[in-house]
N, CA, C and O atoms as a GROMACS GRO file, in nm:
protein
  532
    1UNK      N    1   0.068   1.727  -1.114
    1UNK     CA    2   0.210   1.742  -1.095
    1UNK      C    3   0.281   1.607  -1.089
    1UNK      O    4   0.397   1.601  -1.130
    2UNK      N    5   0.208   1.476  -1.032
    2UNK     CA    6   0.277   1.360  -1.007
    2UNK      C    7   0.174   1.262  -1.073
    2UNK      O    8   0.052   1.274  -1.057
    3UNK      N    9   0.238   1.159  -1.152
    3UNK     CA   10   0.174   1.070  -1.201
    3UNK      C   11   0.076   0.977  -1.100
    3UNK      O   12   0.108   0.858  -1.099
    4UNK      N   13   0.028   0.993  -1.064
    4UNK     CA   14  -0.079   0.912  -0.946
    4UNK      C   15  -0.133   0.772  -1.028
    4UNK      O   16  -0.169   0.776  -1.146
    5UNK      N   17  -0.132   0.670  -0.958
    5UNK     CA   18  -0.184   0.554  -1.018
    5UNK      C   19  -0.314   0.559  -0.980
    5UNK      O   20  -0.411   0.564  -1.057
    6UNK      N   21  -0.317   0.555  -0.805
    6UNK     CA   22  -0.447   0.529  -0.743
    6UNK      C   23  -0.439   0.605  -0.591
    6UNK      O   24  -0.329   0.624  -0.539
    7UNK      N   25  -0.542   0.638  -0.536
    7UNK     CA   26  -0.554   0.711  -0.420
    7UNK      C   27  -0.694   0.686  -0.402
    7UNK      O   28  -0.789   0.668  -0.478
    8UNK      N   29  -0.666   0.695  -0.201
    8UNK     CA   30  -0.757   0.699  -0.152
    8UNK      C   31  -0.754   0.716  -0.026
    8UNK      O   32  -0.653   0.686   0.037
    9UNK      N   33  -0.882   0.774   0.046
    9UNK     CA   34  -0.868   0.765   0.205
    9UNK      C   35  -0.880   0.631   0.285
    9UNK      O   36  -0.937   0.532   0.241
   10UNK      N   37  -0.827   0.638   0.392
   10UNK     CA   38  -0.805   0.485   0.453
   10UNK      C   39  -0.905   0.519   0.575
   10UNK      O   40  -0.869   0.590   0.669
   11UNK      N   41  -1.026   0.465   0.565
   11UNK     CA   42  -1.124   0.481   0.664
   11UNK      C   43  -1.184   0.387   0.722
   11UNK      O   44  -1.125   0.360   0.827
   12UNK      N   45  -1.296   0.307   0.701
   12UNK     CA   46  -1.365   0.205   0.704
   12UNK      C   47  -1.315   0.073   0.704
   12UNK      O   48  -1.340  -0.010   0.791
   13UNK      N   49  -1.224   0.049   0.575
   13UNK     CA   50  -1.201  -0.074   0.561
   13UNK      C   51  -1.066  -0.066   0.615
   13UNK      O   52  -1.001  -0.170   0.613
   14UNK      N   53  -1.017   0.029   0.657
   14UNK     CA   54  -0.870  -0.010   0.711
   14UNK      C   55  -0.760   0.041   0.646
   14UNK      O   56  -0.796   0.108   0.550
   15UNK      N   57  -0.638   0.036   0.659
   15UNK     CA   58  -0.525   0.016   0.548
   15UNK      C   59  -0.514  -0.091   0.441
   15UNK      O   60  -0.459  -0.070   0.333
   16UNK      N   61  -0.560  -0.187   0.470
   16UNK     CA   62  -0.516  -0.331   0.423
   16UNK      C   63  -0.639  -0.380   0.322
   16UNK      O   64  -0.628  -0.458   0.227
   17UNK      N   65  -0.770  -0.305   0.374
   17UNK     CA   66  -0.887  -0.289   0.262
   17UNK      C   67  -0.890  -0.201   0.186
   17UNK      O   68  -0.941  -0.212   0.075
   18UNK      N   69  -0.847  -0.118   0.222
   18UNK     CA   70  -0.788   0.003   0.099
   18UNK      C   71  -0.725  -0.016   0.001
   18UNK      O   72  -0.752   0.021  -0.114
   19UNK      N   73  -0.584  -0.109   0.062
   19UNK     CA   74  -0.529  -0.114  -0.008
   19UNK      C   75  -0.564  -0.276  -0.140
   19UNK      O   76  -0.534  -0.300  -0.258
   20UNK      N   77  -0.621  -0.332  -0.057
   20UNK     CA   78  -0.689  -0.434  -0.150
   20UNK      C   79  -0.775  -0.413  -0.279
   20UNK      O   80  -0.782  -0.447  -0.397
   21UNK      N   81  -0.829  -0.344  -0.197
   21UNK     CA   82  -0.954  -0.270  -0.347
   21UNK      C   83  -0.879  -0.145  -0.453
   21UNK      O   84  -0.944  -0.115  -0.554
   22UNK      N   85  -0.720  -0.060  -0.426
   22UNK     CA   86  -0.654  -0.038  -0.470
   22UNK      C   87  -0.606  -0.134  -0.612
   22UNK      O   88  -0.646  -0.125  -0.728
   23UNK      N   89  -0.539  -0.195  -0.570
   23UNK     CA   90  -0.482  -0.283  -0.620
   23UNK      C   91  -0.511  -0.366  -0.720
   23UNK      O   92  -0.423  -0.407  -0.796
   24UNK      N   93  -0.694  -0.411  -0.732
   24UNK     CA   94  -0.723  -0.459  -0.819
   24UNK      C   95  -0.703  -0.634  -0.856
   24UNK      O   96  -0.677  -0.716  -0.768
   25UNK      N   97  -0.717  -0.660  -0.966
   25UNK     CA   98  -0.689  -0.775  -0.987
   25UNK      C   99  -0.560  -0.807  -1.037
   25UNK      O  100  -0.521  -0.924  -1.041
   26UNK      N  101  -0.464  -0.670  -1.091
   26UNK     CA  102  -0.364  -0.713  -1.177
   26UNK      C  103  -0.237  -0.678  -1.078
   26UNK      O  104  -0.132  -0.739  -1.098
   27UNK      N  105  -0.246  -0.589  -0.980
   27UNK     CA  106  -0.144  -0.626  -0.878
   27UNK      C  107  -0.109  -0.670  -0.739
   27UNK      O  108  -0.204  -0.699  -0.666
   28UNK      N  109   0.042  -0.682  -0.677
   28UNK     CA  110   0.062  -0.732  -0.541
   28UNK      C  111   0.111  -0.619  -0.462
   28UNK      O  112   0.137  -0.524  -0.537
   29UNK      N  113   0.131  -0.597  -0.353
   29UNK     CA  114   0.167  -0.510  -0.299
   29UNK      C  115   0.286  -0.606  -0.183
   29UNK      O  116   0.305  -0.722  -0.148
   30UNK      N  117   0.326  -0.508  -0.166
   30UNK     CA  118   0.433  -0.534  -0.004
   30UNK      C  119   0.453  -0.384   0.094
   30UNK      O  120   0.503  -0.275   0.065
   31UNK      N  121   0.414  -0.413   0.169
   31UNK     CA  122   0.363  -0.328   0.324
   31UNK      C  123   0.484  -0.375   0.451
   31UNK      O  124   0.509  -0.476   0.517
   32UNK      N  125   0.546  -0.211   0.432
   32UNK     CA  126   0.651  -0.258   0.582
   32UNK      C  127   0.604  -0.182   0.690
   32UNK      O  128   0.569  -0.064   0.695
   33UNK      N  129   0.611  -0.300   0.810
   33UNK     CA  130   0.548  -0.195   0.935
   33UNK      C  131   0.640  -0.109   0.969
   33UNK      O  132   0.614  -0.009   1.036
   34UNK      N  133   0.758  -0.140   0.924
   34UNK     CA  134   0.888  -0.030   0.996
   34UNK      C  135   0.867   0.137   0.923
   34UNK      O  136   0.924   0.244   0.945
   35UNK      N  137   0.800   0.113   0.864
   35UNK     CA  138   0.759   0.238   0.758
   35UNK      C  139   0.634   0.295   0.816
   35UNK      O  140   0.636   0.418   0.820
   36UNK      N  141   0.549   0.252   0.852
   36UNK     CA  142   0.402   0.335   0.884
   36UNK      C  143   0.422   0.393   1.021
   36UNK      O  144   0.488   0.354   1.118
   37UNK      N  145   0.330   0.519   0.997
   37UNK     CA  146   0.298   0.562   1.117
   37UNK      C  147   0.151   0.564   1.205
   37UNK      O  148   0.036   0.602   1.184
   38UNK      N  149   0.228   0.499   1.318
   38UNK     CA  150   0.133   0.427   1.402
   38UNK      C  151   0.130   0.525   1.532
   38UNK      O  152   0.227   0.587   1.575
   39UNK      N  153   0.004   0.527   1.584
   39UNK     CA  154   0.036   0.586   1.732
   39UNK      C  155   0.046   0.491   1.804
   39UNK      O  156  -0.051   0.415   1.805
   40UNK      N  157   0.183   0.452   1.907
   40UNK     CA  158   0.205   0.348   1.982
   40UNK      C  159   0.079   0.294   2.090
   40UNK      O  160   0.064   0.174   2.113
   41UNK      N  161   0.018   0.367   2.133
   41UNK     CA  162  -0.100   0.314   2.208
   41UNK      C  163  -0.180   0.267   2.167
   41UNK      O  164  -0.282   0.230   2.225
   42UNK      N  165  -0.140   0.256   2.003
   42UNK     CA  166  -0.303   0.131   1.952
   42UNK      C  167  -0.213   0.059   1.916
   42UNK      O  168  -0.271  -0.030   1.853
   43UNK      N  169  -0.063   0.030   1.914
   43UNK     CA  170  -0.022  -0.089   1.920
   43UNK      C  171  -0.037  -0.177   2.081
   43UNK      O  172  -0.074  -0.288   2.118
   44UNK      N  173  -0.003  -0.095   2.121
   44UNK     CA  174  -0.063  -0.152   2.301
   44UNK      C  175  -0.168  -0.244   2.293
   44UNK      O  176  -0.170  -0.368   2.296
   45UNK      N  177  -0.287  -0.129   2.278
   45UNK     CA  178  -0.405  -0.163   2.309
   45UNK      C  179  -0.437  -0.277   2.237
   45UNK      O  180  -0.526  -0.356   2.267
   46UNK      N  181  -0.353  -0.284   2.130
   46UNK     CA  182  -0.398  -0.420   2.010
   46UNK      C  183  -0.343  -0.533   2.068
   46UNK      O  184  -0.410  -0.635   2.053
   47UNK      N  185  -0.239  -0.544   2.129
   47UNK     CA  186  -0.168  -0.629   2.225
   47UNK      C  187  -0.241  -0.681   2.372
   47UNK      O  188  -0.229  -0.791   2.424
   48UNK      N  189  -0.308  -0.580   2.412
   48UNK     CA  190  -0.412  -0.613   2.503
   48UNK      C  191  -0.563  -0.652   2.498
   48UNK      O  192  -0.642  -0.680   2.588
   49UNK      N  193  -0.581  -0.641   2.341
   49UNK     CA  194  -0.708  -0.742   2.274
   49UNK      C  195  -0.818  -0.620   2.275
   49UNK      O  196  -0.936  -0.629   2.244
   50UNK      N  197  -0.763  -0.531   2.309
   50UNK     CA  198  -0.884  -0.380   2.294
   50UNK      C  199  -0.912  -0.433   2.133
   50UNK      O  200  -0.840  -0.356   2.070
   51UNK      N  201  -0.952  -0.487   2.073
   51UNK     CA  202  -0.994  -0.462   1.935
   51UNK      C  203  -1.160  -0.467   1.874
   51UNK      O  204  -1.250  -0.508   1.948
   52UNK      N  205  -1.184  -0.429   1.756
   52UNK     CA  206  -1.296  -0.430   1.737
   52UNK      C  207  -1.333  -0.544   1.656
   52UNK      O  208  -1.257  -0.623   1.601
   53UNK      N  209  -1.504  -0.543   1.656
   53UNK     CA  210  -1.573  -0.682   1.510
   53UNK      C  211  -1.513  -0.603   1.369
   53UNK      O  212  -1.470  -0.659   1.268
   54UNK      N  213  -1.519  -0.521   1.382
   54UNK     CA  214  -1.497  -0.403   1.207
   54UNK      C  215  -1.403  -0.480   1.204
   54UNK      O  216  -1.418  -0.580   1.133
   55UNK      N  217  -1.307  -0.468   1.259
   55UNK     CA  218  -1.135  -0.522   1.210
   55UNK      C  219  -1.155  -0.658   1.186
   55UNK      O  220  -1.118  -0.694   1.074
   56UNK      N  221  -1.209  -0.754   1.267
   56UNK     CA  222  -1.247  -0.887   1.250
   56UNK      C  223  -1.329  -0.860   1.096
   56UNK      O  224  -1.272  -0.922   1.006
   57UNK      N  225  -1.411  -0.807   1.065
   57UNK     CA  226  -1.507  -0.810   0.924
   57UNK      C  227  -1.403  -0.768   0.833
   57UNK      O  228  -1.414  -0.827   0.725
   58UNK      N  229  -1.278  -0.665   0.839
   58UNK     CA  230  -1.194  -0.645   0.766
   58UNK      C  231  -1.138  -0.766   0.753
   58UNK      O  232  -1.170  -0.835   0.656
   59UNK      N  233  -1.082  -0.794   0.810
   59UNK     CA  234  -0.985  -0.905   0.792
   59UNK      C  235  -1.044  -1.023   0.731
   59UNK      O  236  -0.963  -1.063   0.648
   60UNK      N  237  -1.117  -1.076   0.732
   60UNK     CA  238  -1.234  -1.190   0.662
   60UNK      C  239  -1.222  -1.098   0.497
   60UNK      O  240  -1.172  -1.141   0.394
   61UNK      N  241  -1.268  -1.001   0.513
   61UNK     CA  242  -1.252  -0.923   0.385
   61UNK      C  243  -1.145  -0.956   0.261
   61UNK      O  244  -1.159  -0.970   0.140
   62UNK      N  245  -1.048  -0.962   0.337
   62UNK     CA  246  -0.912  -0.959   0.304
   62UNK      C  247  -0.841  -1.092   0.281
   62UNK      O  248  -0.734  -1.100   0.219
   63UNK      N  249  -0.924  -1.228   0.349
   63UNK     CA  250  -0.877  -1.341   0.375
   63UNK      C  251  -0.831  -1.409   0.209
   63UNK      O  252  -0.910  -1.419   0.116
   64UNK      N  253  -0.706  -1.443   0.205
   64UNK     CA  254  -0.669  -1.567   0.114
   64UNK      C  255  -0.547  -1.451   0.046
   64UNK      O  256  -0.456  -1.493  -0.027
   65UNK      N  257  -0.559  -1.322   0.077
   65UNK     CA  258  -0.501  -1.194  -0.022
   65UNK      C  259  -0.386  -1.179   0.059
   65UNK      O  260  -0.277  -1.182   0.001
   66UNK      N  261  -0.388  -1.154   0.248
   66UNK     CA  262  -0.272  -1.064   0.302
   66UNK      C  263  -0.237  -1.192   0.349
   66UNK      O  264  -0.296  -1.289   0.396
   67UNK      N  265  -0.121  -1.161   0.322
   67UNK     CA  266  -0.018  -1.242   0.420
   67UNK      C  267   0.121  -1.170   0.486
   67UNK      O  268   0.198  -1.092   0.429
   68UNK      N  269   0.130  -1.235   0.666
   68UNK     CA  270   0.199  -1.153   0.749
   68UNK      C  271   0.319  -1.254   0.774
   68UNK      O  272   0.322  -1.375   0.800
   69UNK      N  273   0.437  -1.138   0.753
   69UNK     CA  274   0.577  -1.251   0.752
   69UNK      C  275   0.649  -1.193   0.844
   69UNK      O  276   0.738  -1.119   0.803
   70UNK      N  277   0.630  -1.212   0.997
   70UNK     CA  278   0.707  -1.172   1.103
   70UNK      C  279   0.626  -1.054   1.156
   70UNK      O  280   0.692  -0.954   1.184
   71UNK      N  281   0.545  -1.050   1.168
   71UNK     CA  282   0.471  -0.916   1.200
   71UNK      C  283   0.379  -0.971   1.345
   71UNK      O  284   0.322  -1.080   1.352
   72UNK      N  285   0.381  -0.908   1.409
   72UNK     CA  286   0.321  -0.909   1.554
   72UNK      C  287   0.168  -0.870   1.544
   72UNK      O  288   0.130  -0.765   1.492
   73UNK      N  289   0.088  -0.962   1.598
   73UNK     CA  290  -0.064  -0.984   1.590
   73UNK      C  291  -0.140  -0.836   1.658
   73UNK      O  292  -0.258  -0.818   1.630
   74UNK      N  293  -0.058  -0.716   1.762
   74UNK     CA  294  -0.080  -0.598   1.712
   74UNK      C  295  -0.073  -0.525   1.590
   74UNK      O  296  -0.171  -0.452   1.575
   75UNK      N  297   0.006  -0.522   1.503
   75UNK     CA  298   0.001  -0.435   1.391
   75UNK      C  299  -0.090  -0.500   1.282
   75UNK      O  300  -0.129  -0.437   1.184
   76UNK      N  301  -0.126  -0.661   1.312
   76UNK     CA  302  -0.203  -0.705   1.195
   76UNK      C  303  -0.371  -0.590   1.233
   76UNK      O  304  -0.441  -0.513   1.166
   77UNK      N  305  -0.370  -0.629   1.344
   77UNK     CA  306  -0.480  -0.579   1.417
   77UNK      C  307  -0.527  -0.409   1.399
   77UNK      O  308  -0.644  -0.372   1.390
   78UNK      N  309  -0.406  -0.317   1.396
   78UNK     CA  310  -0.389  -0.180   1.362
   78UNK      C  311  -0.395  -0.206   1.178
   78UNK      O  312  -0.424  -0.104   1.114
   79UNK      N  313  -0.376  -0.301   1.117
   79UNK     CA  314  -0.346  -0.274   0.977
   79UNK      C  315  -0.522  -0.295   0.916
   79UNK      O  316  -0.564  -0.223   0.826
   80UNK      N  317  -0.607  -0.401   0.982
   80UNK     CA  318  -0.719  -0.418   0.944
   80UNK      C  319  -0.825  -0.319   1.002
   80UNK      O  320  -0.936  -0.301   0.953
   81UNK      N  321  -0.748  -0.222   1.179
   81UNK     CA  322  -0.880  -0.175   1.239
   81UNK      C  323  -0.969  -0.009   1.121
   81UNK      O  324  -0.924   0.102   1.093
   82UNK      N  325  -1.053  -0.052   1.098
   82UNK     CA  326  -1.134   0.064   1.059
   82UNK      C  327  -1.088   0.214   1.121
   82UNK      O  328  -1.082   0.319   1.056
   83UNK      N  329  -1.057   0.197   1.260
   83UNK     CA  330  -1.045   0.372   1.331
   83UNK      C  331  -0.944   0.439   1.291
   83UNK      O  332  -0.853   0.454   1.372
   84UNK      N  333  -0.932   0.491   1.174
   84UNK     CA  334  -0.783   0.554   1.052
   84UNK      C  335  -0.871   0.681   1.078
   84UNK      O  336  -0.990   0.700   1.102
   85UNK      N  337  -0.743   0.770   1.059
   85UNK     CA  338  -0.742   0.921   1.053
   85UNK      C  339  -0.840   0.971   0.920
   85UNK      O  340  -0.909   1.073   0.913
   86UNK      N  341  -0.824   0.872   0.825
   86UNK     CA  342  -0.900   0.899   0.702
   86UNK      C  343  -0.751   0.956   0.662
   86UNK      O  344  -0.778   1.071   0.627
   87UNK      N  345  -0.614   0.940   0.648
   87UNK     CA  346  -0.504   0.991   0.577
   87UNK      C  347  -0.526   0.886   0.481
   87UNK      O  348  -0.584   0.778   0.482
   88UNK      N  349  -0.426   0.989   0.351
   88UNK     CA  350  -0.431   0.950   0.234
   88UNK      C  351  -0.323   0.805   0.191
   88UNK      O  352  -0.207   0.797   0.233
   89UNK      N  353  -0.391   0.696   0.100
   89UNK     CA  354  -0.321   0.597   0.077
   89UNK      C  355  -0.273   0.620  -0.095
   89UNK      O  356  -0.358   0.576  -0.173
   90UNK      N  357  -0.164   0.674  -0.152
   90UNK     CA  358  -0.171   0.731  -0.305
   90UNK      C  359  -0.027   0.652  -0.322
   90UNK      O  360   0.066   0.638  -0.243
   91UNK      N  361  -0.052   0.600  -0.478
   91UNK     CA  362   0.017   0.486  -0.524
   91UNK      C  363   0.096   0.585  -0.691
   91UNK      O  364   0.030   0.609  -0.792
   92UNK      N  365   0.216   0.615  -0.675
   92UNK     CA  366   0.280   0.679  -0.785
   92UNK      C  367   0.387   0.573  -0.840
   92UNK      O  368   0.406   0.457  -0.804
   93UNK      N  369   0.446   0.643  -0.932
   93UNK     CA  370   0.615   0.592  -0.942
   93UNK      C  371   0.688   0.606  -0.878
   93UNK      O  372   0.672   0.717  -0.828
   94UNK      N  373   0.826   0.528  -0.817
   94UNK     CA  374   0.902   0.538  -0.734
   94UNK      C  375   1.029   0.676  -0.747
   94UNK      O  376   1.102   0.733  -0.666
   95UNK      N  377   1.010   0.686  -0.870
   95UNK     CA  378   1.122   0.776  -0.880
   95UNK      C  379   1.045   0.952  -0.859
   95UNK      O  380   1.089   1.062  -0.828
   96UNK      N  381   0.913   0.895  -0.897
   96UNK     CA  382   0.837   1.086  -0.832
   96UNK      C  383   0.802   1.057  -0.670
   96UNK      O  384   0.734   1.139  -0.609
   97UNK      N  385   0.839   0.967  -0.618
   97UNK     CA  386   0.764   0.886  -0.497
   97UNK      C  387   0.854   1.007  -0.384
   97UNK      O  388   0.811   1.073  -0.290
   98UNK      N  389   0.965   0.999  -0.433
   98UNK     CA  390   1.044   1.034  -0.315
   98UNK      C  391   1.050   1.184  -0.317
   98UNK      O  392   1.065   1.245  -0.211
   99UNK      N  393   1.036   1.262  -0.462
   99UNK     CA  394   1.046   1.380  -0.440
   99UNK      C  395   0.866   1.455  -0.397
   99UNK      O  396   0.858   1.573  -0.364
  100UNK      N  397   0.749   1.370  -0.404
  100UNK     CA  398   0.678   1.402  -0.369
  100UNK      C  399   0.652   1.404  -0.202
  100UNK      O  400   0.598   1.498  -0.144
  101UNK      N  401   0.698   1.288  -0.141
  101UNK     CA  402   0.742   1.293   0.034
  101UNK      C  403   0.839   1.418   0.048
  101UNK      O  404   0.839   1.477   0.155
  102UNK      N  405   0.909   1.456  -0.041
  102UNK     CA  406   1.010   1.563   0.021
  102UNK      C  407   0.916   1.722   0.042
  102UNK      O  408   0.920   1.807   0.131
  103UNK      N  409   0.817   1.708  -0.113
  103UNK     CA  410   0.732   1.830  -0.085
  103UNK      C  411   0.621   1.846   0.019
  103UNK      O  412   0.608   1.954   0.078
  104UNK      N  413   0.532   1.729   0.045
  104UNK     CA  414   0.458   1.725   0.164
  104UNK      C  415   0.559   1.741   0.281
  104UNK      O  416   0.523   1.834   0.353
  105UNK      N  417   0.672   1.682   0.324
  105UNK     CA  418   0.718   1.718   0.455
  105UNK      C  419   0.697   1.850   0.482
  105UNK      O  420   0.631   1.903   0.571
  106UNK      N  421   0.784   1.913   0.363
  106UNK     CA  422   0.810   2.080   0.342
  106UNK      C  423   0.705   2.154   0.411
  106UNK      O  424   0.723   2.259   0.473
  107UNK      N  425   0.548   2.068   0.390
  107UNK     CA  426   0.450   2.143   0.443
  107UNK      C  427   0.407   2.093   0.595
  107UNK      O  428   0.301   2.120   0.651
  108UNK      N  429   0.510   2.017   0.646
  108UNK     CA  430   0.470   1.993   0.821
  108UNK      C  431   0.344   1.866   0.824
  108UNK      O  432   0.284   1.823   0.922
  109UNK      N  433   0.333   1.829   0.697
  109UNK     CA  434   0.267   1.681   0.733
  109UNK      C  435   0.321   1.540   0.727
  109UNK      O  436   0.402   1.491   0.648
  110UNK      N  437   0.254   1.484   0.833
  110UNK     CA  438   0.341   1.387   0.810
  110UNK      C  439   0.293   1.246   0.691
  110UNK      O  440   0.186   1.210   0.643
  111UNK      N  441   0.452   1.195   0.678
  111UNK     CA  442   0.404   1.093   0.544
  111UNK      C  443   0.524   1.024   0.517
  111UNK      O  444   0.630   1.050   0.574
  112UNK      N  445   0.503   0.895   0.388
  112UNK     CA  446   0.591   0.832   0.436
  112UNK      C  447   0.599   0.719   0.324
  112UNK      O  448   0.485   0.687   0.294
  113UNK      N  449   0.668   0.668   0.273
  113UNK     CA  450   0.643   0.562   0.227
  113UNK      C  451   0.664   0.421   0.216
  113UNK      O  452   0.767   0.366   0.177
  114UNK      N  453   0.518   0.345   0.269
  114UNK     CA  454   0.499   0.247   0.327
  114UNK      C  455   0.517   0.112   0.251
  114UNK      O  456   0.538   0.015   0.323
  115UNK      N  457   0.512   0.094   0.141
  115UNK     CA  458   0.576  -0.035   0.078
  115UNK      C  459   0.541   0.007  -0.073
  115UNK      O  460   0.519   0.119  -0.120
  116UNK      N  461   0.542  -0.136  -0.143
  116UNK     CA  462   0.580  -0.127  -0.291
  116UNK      C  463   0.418  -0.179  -0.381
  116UNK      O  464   0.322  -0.232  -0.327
  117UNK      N  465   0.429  -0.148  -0.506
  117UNK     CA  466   0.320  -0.220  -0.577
  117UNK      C  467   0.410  -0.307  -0.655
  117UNK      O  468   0.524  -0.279  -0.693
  118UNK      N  469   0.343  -0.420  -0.673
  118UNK     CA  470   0.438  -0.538  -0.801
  118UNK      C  471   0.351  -0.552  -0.916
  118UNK      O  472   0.245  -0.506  -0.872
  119UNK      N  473   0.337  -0.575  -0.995
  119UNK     CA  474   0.274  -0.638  -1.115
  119UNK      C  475   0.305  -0.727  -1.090
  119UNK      O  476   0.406  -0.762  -1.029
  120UNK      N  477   0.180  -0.813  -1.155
  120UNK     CA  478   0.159  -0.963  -1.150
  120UNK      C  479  -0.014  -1.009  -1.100
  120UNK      O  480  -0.100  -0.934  -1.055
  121UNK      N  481  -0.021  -1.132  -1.121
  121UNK     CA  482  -0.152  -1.173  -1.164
  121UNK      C  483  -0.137  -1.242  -0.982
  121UNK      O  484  -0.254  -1.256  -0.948
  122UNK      N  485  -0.059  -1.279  -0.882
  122UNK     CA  486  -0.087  -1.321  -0.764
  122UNK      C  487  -0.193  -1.258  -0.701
  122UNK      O  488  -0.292  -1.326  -0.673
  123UNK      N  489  -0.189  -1.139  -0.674
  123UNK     CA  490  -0.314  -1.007  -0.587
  123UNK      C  491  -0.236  -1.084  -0.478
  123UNK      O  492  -0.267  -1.201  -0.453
  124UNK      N  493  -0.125  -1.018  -0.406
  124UNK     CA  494  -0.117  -1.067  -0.268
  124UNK      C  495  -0.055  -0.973  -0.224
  124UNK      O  496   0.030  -0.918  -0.295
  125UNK      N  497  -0.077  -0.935  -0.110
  125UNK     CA  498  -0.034  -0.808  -0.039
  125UNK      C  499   0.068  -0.890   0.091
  125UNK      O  500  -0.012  -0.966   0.148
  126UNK      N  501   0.152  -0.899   0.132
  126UNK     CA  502   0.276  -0.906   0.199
  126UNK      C  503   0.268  -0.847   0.283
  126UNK      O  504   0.275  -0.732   0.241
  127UNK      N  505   0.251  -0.843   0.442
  127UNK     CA  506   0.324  -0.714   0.517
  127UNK      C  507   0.459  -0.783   0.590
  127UNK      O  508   0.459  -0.892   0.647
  128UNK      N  509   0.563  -0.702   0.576
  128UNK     CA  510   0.664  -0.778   0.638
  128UNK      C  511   0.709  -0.658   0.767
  128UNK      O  512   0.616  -0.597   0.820
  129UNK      N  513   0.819  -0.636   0.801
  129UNK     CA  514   0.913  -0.539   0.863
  129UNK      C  515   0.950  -0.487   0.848
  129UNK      O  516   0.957  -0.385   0.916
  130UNK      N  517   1.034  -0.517   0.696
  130UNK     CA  518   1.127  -0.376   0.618
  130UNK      C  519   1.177  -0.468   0.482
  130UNK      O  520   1.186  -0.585   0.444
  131UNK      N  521   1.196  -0.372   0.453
  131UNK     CA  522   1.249  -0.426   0.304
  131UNK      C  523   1.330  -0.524   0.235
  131UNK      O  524   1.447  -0.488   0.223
  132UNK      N  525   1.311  -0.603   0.202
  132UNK     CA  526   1.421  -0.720   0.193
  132UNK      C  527   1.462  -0.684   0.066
  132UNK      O  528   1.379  -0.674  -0.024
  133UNK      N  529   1.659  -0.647   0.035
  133UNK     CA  530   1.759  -0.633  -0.075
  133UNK      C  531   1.718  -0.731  -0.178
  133UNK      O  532   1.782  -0.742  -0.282
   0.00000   0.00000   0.00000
């Protein structure tokens, strides 16, 4: 029904390893935290250093690729930790993007969309706050 580029579950390696190995060699991504859904108590807990080695091995994973522009060393921490619902990370066109969030709501799940893919030969994934015009 929707042109799908790429999909996958976000488990093990995180959001941010997911989305790395997504992505490939030929694109960049940009990731807003104002967009994801987080349960606030693992932003806490990430703030209080509850974290794991997985997320530390993620993040090494990931090193030279993500870069964080105003983002609070909880959500880096929630963006690399392994403990994900296993919800889906699926990469379409923007213009089926929005009517496909309208049909999942319809069905009482939640979802959302969390940043952009770019073309281009950088491979750098961005997480910022929100969208810059």
């Amino acid at each position: 029904k929707y042109n799908v580029h790429a999909c996958t579950d976000v488990t093990g390696f995180g959001l941010l390893g997911h989305l790395k190995e997504m992505l490939g060699e030929e694109f960049a991504a940009e990731v807003y935290t104002s967009q994801l859904p987080v349960i606030e108590e693992a932003l806490e807990y990430a703030d209080e250093f509850y974290i794991t080695a997985a997320a530390q091995k993620n993040r090494n994973h990931c090193e030279g690729r993500v870069f964080f522009k105003d983002v609070s060393f909880a959500y880096e921490e929630v963006l690399f930790d392994p403990q994900t619902s296993g919800g889906l990370l699926v990469s379409l066109p923007e213009n089926e993007a929005e009517v496909a969030i309208k049909e999942i709501a319809k069905l009482g799940l939640p979802c959302g969309i969390i940043g952009r893919v770019i073309k281009g030969k950088d491979n750098k994934i961005i997480v910022k706050q929100v969208k810059e015009k």
